[in-house]
C-alpha positions in Angstrom: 61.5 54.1 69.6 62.6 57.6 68.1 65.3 59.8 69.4 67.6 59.6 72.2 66.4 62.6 74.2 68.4 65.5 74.6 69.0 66.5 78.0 67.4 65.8 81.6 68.2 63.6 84.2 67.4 60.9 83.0 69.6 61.1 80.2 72.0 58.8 80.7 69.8 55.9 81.5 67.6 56.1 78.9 70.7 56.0 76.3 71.9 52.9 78.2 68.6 51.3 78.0 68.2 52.2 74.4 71.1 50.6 73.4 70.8 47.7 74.9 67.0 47.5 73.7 68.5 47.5 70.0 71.0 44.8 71.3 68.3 42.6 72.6 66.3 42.8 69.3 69.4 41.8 67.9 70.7 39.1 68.9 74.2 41.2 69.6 76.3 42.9 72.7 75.6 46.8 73.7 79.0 46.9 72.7 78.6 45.5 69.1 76.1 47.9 69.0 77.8 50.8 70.4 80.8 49.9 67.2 77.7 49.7 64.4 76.8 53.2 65.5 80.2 54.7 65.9 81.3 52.9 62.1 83.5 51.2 64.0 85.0 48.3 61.5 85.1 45.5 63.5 82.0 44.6 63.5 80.9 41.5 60.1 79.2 43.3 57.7 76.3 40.2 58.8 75.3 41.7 62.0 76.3 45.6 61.1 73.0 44.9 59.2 71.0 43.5 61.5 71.7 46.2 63.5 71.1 48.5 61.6 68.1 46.8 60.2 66.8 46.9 63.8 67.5 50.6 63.8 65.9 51.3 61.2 62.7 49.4 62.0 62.5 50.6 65.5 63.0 54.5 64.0 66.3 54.6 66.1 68.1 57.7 65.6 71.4 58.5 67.0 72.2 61.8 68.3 75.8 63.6 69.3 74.4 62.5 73.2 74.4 58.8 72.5 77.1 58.6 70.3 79.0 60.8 73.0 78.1 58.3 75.9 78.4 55.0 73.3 82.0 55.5 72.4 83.7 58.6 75.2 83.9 60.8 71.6 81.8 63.8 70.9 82.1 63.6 67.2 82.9 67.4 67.2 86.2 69.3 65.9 86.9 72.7 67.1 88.4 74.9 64.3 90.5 77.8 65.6 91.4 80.6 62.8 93.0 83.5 65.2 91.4 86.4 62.7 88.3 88.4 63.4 85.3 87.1 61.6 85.3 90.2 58.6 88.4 89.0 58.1 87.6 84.9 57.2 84.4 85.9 55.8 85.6 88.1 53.2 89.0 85.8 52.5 88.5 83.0 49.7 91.7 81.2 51.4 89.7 80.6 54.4 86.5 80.2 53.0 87.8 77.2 50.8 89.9 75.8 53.5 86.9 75.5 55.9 84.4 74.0 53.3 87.2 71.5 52.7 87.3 70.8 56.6 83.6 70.7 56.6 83.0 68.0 53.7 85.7 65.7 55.2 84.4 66.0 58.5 80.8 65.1 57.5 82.1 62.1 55.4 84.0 60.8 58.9 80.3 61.6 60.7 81.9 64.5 62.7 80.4 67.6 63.0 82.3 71.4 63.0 82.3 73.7 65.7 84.2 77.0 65.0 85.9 79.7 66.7 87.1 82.8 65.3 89.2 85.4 67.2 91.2 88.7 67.0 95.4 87.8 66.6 95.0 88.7 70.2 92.6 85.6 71.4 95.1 83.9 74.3 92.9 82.8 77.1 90.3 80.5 78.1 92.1 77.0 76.4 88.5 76.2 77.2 86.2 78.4 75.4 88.0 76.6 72.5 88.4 73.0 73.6 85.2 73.0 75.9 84.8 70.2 78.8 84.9 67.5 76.8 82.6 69.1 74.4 84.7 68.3 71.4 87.4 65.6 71.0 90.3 67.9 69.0 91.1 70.8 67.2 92.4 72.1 63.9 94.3 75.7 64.3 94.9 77.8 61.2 97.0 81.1 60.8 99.3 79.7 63.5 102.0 82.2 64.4 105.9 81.9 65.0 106.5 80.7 68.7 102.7 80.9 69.0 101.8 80.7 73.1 98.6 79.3 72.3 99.5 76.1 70.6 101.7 76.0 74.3 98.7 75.9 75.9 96.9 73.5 73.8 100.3 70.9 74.7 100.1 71.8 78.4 96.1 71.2 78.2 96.6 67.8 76.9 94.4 68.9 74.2 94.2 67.3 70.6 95.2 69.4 68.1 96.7 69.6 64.8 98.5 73.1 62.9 97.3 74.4 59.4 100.8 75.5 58.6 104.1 74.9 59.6 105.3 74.6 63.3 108.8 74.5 64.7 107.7 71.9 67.2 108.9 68.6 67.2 105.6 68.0 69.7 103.3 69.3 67.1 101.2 67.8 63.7 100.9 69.7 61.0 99.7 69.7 57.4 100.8 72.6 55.0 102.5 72.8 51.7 106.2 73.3 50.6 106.1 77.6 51.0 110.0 77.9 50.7 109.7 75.6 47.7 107.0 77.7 46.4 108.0 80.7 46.6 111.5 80.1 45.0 110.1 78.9 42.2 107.4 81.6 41.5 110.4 84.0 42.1 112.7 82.1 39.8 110.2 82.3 37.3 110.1 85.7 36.6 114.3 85.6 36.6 114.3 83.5 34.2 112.1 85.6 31.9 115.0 88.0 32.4 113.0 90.9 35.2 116.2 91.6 37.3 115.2 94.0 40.0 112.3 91.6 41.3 110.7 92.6 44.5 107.7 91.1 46.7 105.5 92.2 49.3 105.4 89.5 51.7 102.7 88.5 54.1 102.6 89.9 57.9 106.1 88.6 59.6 104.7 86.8 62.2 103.4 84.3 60.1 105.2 80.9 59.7 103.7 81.0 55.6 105.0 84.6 55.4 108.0 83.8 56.7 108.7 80.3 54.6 107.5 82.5 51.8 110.3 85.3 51.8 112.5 82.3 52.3 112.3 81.2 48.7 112.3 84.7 47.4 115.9 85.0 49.3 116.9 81.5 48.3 115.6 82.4 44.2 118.0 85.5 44.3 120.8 83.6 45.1 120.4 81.4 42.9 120.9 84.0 40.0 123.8 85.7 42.0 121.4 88.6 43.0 121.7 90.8 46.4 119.4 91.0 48.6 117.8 94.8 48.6 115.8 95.3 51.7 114.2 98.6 49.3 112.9 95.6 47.1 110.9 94.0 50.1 107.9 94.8 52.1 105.6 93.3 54.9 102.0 93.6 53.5 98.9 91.9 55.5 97.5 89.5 53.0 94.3 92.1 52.0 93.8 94.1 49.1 94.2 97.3 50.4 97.9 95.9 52.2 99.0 94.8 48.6 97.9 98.2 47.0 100.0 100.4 49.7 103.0 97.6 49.6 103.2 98.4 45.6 103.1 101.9 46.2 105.9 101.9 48.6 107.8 99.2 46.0 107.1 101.9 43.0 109.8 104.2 44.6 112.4 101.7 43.9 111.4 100.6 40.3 110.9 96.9 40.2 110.4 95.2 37.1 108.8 91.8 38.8 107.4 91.7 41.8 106.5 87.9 43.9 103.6 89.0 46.3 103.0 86.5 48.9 98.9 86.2 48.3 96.2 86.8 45.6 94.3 89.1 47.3 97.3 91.5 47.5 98.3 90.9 43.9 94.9 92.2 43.0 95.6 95.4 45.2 99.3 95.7 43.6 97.8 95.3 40.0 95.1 98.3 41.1 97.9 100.6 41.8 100.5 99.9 39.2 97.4 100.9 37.2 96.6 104.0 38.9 100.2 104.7 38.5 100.0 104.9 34.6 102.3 101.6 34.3 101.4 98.4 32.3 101.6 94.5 33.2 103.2 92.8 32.1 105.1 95.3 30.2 106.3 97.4 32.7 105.9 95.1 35.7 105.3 91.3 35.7 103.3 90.0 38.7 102.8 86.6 39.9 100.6 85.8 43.2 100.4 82.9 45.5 97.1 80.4 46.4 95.4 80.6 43.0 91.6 81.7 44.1 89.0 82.3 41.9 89.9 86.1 41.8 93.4 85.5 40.1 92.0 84.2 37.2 89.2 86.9 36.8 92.2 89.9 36.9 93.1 91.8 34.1 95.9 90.5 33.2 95.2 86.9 34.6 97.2 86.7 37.1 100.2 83.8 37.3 100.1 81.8 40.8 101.2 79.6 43.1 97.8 77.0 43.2 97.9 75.0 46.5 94.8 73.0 46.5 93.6 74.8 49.9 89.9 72.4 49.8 92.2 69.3 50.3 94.6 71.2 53.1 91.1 71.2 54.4 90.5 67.5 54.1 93.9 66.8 55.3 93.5 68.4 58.3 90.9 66.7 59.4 92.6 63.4 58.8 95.4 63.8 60.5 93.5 65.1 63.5 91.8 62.2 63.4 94.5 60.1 63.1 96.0 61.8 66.5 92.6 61.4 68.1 92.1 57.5 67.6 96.1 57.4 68.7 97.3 59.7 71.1 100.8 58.6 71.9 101.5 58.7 68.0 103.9 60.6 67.1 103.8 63.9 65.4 103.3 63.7 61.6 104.2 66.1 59.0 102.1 66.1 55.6 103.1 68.3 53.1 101.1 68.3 50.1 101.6 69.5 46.1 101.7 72.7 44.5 102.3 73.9 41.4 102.8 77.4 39.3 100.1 78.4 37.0 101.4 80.9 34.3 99.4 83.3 32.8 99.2 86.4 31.2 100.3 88.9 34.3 104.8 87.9 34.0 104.4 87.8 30.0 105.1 84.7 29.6 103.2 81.5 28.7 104.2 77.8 29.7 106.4 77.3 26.1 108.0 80.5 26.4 109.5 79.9 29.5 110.6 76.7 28.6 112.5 78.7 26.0 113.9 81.3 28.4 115.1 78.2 30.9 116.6 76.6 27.6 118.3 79.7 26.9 119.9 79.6 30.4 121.1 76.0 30.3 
């Protein structure tokens, strides 16, 4: 029998006629069919098997065009990341993220279509969503008040946020960033660092954004002011960390909370260059907890956030809101947890001495 051929006029008919082939031989509906093929679970595992007995027998092999025209779906998800492609490529957030997207998505039988764009990518909903060319989408890097998520509401459009979104309208997985960041922040307070500073990610960024949050909400805690000298924006790269520590150096922190790995690694180059030691002089802890941070010299402490199952989460929420979409929207927040290592001077049993001391 083979494969469902792709394209030509006849297209359609020989799809219909193919499935209801494999229904005769069966003993079945096209429609019982159409559910084997589409994993549909009300089908008696019985005649799943003789289905797909009969598909295997008759070397029947399903492609996105019959399973498009079988069940209305085209199996595909969009991903949207708003970030030119050196950008993703060369980011181990992103690169773990998508391969988490990617593995969940094949074990659900979808397939991956992405997009990548400059922050200034606002037009054409559908060079992203396509005409009917994939069934939903997963957007990462979402911005604050972010016009293209508007459009993807207006558009009808299935969609779900990596990241928080301030719309009630809107699904969204992420992790507790305000949370996180007040505890990485605390930590180095209670190993005693006082004039503890952080370069935070781009302010436009709703993780950026949460993130500064808990550094805010960890100085009050301790009854310390907020010094706008201790705080700059950096860009989540390397090179952004590396000038936000230079700019901090004027001020003389002794901790600083920087709002990614990647920028930690480019604050711990230039405190370096700048003669100074770590922890000694300055204690540094990160956020994400990518292979990098444990390769730095100092190992560097971090916020993990396991970013493969953000991935996976992703995925099945949007499919959630795909199978239902008058559902309403869902929030998932997911674990994290501070690793400590050698980069704040401190190991796990030392700071439980320093928060004993403060109790």
């Amino acid at each position: 029998m083979g494969a469902i051929p792709q394209g030509g006029s006849g297209e359609g008919s020989e799809v219909a006629g193919t499935l209801e082939e494999i229904a005769r031989l069966s003993g079945v509906s096209r429609s019982t069919v159409s559910r084997v093929i589409n994993n549909n679970a009300r089908v008696s595992p019985t005649t799943r098997e003789r289905v797909l007995e009969i598909i295997r027998r008759e070397g029947y092999r399903p492609n996105l065009t019959a399973r498009q025209l079988a069940s209305g779906r085209a199996n595909v998800l969009g991903v949207v990341i708003p970030l030119g492609s050196p950008d993703v490529l060369s980011d181990p957030y992103f690169s773990k993220l998508l391969h988490g997207i990617a593995v969940e998505a094949d074990s659900h039988d979808q397939h991956v279509m992405l997009s990548l764009a400059e922050p200034s990518f606002r037009h054409r909903i559908d060079e992203v969503a396509g005409q009917g060319i994939i069934d939903g989408v997963i957007v990462s890097a979402a911005q604050e008040g972010d016009p293209f998520l508007v459009r993807l509401i207006e558009a009808g459009i299935a969609f779900i946020s990596v990241g928080r979104v301030d719309d009630e309208r809107v699904s969204y997985v992420d992790i507790d960033n305000v949370g996180s960041a007040r505890q990485a922040t605390g930590h180095l307070l209670r190993l005693g660092r006082r004039r503890v500073a952080t370069i935070a990610g781009p302010l436009y960024a709703t993780a950026s954004i949460d993130r500064l949050r808990g550094y805010r909400e960890a100085l009050d805690q301790y009854g310390l002011q907020f010094d706008n000298d201790l705080v700059v924006a950096g860009d989540f790269t390397e090179a952004g960390g590396r000038a936000g520590m230079r700019r901090l150096l004027e001020h003389r922190p002794d901790g600083v909370f920087v709002a990614s790995d990647r920028m930690a690694a480019g604050a711990l180059n230039e405190l370096r260059a700048s003669g100074l030691q770590i922890p000694d002089d300055v204690a540094l802890v990160g956020f994400d907890d990518i292979p990098l941070s444990r390769e730095m010299e100092p190992p560097l402490t971090t916020v993990r956030q396991q970013i493969e199952t953000l991935g996976a989460a992703a995925v099945n929420l949007l499919l959630d809101l795909i199978h239902d979409p008058t559902a309403s929207a869902s929030r998932v927040i997911l674990p994290s947890e501070l690793v400590v290592r050698a980069s704040c001077g401190a190991h796990l049993n030392q700071e439980r001495k320093a928060i004993d001391a403060t109790t």
